[in-house]
C-alpha positions in Angstrom: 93.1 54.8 105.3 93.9 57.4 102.7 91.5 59.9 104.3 92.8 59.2 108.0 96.2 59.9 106.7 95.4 63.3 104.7 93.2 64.2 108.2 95.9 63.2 110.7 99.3 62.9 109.0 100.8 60.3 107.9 103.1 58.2 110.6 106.1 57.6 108.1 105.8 61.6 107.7 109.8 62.2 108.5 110.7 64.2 111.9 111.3 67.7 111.3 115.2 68.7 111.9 115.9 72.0 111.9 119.3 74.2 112.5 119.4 76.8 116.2 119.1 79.9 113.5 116.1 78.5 111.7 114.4 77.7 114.6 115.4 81.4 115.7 114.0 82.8 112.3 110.8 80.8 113.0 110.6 82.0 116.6 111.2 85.7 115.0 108.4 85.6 112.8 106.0 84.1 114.8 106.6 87.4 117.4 105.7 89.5 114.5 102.6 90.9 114.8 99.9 90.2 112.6 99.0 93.3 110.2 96.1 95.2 111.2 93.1 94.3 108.0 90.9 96.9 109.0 93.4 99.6 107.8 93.3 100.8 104.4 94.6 99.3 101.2 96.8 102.6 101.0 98.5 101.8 105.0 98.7 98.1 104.0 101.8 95.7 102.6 100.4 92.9 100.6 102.4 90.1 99.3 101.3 88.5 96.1 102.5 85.3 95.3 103.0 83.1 92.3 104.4 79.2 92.8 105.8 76.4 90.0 105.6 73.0 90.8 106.4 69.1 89.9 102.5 68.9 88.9 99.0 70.0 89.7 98.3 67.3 91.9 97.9 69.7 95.3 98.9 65.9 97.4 101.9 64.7 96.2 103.4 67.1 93.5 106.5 69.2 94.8 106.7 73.0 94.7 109.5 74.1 92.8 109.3 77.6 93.5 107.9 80.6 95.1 107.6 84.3 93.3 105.9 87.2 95.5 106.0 90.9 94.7 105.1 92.7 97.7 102.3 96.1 96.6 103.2 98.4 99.6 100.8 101.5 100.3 99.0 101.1 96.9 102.6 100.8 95.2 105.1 98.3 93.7 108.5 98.8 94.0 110.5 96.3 91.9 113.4 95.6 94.3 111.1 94.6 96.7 110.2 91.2 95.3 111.0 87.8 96.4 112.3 84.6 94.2 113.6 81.3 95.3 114.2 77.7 94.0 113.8 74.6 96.4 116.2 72.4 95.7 114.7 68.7 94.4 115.6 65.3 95.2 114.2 64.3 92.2 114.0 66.7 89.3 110.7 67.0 88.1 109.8 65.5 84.5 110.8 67.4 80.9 107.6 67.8 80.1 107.0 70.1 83.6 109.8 72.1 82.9 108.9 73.1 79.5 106.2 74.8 81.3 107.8 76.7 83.8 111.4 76.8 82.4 113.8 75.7 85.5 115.8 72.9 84.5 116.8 70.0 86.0 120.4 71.5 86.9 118.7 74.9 88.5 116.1 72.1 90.4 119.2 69.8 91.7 121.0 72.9 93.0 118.0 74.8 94.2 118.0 76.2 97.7 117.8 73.8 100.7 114.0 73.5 101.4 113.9 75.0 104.8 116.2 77.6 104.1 113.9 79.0 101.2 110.8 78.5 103.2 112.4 80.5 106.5 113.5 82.9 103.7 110.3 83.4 102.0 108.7 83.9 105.9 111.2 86.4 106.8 109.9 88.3 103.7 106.0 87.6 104.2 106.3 88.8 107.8 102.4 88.7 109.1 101.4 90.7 105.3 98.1 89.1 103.8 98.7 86.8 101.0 97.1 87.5 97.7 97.3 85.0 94.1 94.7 84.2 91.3 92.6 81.2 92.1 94.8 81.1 95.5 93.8 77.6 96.7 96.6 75.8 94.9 99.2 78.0 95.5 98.3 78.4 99.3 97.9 73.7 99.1 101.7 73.8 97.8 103.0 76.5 100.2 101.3 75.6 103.4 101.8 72.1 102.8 105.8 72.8 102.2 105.7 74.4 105.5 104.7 71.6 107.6 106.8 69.1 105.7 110.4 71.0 105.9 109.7 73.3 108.7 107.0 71.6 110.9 104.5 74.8 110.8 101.1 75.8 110.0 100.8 79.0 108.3 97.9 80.6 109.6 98.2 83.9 107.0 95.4 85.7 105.4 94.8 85.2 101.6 92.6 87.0 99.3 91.8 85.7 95.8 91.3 88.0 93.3 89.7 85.0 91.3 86.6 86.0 93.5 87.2 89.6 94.3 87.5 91.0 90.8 84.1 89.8 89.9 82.6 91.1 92.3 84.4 94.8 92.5 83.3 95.0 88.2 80.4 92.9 87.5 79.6 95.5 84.5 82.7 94.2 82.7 83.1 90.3 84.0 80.8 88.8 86.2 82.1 85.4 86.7 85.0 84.0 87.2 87.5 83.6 84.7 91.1 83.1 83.9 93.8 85.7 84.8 94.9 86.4 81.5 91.5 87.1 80.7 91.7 90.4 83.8 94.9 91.1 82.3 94.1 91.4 78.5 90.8 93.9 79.9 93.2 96.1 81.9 95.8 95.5 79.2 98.5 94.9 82.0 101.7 92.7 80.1 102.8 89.3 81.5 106.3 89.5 80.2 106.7 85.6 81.1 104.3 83.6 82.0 104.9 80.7 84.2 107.7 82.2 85.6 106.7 82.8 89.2 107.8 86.7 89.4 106.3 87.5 86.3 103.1 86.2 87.2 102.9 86.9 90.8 103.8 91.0 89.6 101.0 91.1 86.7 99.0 89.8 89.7 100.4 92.8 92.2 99.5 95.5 88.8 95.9 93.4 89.0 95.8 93.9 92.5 96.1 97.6 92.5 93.6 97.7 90.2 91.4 96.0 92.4 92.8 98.5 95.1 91.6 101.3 93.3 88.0 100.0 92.5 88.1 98.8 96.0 88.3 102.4 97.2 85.5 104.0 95.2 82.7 100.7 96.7 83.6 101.3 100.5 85.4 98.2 100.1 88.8 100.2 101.6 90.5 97.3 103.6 92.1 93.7 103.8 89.1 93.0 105.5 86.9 93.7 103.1 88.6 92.1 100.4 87.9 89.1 102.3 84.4 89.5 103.0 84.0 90.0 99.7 85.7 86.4 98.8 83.8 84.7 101.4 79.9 86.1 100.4 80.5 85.4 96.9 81.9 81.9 97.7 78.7 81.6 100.0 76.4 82.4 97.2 77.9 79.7 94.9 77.7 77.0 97.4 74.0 77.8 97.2 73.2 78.4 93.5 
């Protein structure tokens, strides 16, 4: 039964009750329209996000928080950035929050869940989504989404986990670890595991990426994704 649950949701799955101006909020960002990904890089907002979490288990671990740092026409302005703590029923274990820091008393008196999550829309608007090896941190978000506000995010994300290969396969031709990009580019994570942190050495990544981007024709949103999906293409069939 545990795949017919994953594939149609589980029936004990609690109803989704949400306050007038949340559903408003939702309503609100849903009319925005989406962003055009054939523009350039250098007419494009990208948010680039960075989450903590109870675990790595992408099913039942709890996301902590979300860090984004939006790169706006090729730049990063550092009051536009986003941070939030959910707030946990049950704080997640000592040895998690060595890793990412927030303590059981930040966890307890986090953010109510679908506050932070209409929040975190309000800032995304219809931008594309960018993060290092992006599949767990879109799992933790998307699935955060249905569970406290009853959604589906449909958003575009790019991961420059399979973009950055690809844009300089003189230097690094297969994938690798982030702070392995970062060290080559010698962009500082001044704290690692702390979602901002990461998610704007990511944004300082992504222009990088940006600017090589612009020099191989590959100018756009768009292109950044064609790029993901042909290289994930040709690994399925090596």
């Amino acid at each position: 039964m545990g795949w017919l649950s994953r594939l149609f949701g589980s029936a004990e799955q609690k109803a989704v009750v949400l306050t007038p101006e949340q559903r408003q909020a939702i309503a609100d960002w849903r009319a925005v329209l989406p962003a055009d990904s054939g523009r350039s890089h250098y007419l494009s907002r990208y948010v680039v996000v960075d989450v903590e979490t109870s675990g790595l288990n992408m099913e039942k671990d709890q996301l902590i928080s979300i860090g984004a740092v939006a790169v706006v026409n090729g730049t990063i302005d550092f009051h536009d950035v986003f941070q939030v703590v959910l707030r946990q029923e049950v704080v997640s274990t000592d040895a998690n929050i060595l890793i990412h820091g927030i303590g059981g008393s930040a966890q307890r008196e986090g953010v109510d869940p679908p506050d932070a999550l209409v929040s975190f829309l309000q800032y995304l608007g219809k931008a594309p989504l960018v993060a290092y090896h992006a599949l767990f941190d879109q799992t933790m978000i998307e699935r955060a989404m249905q569970e406290f506000l009853g959604i589906k995010l449909d958003q575009t994300w790019i991961d420059l986990a399979w973009v950055m290969p690809d844009l300089f396969r003189e230097r690094i031709a297969e994938q690798v670890g982030l702070d392995d990009w970062l060290k080559l580019f010698g962009i500082e994570n001044i704290q690692r595991h702390n979602a901002v942190s990461d998610a704007y050495a990511t944004a300082m990544l992504m222009q990088v990426a940006m600017a090589r981007g612009a020099e191989k024709r590959a100018e756009s949103p768009a292109s950044f994704v064609t790029i993901e999906k042909s290289r994930r293409w040709m690994r399925r069939g090596s």
